[in-house]
N, C-alpha and C positions, 0 to 999 in steps of 0.2 A: 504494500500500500504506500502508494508517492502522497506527501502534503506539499504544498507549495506557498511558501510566503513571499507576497510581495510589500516590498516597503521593508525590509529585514532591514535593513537600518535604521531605523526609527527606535523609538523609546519602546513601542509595545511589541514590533515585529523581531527586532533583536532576543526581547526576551523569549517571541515564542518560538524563534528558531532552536534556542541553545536547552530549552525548554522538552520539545519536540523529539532534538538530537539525546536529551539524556534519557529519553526511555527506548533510544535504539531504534526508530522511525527513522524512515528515509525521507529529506528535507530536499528541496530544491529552492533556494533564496538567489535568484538572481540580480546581481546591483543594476539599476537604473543607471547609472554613469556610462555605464556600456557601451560605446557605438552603437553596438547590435540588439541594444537590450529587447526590444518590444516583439523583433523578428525571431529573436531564438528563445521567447516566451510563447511566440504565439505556434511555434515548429514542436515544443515539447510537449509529452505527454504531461499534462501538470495534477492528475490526479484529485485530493481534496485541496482546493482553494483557500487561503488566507488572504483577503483585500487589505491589507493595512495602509496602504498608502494614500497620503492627505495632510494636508496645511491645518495648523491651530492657532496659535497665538499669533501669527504672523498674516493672517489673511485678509484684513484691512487691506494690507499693503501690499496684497498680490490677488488680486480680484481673479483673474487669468487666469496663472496658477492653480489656484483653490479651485477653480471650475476643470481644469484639464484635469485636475488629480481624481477626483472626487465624481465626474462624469465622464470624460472624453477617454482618459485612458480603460477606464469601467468597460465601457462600451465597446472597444475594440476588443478586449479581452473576450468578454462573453459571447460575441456573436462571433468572433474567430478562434478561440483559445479551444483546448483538447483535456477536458476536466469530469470529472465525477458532481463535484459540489465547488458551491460557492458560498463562503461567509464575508455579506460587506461592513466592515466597522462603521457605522454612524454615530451617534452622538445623540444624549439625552438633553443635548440643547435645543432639540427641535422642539422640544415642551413647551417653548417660550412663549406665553399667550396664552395658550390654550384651556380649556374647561378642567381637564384632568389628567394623567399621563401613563395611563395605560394604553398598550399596545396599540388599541384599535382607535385611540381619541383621534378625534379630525382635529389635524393642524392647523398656522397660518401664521399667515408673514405678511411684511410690508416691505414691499419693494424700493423705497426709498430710504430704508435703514441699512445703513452699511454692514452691520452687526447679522442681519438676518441673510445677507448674500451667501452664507456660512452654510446658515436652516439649508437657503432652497437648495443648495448645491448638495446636502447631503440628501436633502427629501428625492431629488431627480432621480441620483444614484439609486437610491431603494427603490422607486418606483421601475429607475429600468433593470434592475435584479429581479422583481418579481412579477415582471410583465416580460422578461425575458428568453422564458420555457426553455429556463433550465434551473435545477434543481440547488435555489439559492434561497439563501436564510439571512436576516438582519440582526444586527446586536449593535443596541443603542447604548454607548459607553458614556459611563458618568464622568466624575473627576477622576482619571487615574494617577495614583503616586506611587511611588520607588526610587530607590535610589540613582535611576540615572533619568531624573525629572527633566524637563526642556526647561532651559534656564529661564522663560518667562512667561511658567507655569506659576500663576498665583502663590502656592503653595513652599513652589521652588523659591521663590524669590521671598519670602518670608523665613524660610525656615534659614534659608544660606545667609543671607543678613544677621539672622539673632545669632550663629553660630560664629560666624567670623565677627560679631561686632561684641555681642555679651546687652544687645538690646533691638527691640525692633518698637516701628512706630506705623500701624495699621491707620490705614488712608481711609477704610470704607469703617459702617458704624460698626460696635460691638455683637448687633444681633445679626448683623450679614448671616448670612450660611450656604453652605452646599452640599452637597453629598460627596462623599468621597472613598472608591474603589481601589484595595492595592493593587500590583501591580500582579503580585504573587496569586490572586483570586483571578482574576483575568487570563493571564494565560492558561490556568486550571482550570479552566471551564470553556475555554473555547471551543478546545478540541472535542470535549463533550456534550457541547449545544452543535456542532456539525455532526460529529456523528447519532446522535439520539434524541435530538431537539423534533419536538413534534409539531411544534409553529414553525411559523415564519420569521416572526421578528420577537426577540428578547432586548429586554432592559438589562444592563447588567451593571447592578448599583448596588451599594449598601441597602439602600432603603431607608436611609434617616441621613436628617442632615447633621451636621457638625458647624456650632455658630462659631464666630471669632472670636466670641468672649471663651468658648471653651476652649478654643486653639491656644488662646494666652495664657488660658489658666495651666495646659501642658507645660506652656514655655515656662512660665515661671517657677512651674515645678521643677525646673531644669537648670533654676537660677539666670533666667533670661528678664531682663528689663523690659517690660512692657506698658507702652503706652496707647491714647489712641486720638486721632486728629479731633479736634472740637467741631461738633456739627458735622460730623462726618456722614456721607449719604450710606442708606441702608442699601444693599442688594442680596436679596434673598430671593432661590430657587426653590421651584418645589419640589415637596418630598415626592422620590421616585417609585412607582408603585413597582414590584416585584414579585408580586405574586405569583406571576406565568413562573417564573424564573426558578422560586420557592420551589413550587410544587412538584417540578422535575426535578430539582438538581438540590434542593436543600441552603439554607438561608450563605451565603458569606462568610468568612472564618474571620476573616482580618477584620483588624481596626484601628484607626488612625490613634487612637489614646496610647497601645501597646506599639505602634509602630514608630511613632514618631521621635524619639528619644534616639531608638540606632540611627535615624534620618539624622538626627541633628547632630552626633557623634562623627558622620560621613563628612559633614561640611567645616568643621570645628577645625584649626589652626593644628597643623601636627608639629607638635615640640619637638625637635633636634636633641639626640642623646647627649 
């Protein structure tokens, strides 16, 4: 049995290669840098499908980009490529707006919000996965963290400040929140929502969110200086329902309270013997 990841450079495709390879699966990660990349993906047998490839923090500023990643490459893949299944990574930010955030809620976006060019680009992609007649599945990813976070992952960029500095100073209010997915749950469950997932599209989320004010009470536990901006704006997401996800696969192991502490030890100044 061939998996195939693409995007194995990234934060979540790396892990699920090295992931993959340690239970003895034959992996096929080929890099995007390639001259030939897309020609000798689309020539191989690629077996079960990993999509991971796509822009996040940086997609403001690559509008393009974010759209080739996220559709235009999708699209050649599936209607050319030589596969068993497909799993496309999207995003529990498609939530944004909407009534409720289960699987089936009807979304929506505004076209003149820069922030939503993100949504529709992943809603396209899912839609052309499963209007595609082939045998592809959706997992809508929360916050994911781990140790090798993209440097201007919210998360990343709080925890690596408090760590190199001994203080951080939170811009948004105290009750902000989000949800937040290790890294180590995710790739653990990928490969078993492709192979024994019986929808189509999974959440894959904690399920509760995590405010800023508890993110600081971590730090502080940690002897971290914590402050926070005066009048600072609230941004709070909602809690992600999980239920589909529950019922198959059984609730999430990790969590950010027991995780965060070896995070913060990763980014901490190493003393010279």
């Amino acid at each position: 049995m061939t998996y195939t990841v693409l995007g194995a450079r990234g934060f979540i495709g790396k892990e699920l290669v090295d992931s993959l390879r340690s239970q003895d699966l034959e992996v096929y990660h080929p890099v995007r840098q390639d001259k030939n990349w897309l020609k000798n993906v689309l020539t191989h047998d690629l077996g079960h499908v990993f999509y991971c490839i796509g822009l996040t923090a940086d997609f403001r500023k690559r509008p393009f980009d974010t759209v080739e990643a996220h559709v235009c490459l999708l699209r050649q893949i599936l209607e050319y490529g030589r596969m068993e299944s497909l799993i496309y990574l999207s995003s529990t930010r498609v939530y944004e707006g909407a009534a409720a955030t289960d699987e089936s809620t009807a979304l929506q976006g505004i076209p003149t919000n820069p922030g939503h060019l993100y949504n529709f680009s992943k809603l396209m992609g899912e839609s052309l996965c499963l209007n595609s007649r082939r045998d592809a599945k959706i997992v809508r990813l929360s916050n994911v963290y781990g140790p090798s976070m993209e440097s201007q992952n919210f998360l990343s960029v709080v925890i690596k400040e408090a760590a190199e500095t001994g203080r951080i100073r939170f811009l948004t209010s105290p009750k902000s929140s989000k949800d937040f997915i290790s890294l180590n749950e995710v790739v653990r469950l990928l490969p078993r929502i492709a192979m024994e997932g019986k929808h189509t599209i999974y959440n894959l989320a904690s399920g509760k969110n995590t405010t800023n004010a508890d993110i600081a009470f971590l730090l502080e536990r940690e002897g971290i200086e914590v402050s926070f901006q005066t009048e600072s704006p609230e941004w709070t997401f909602p809690i992600i329902n999980i239920n589909r996800l529950e019922s198959e696969f059984g609730q999430p192991s990790d969590s950010l309270a027991a995780d965060l502490p070896p995070l913060l030890n990763l980014f901490r100044p190493k003393v010279s013997a």
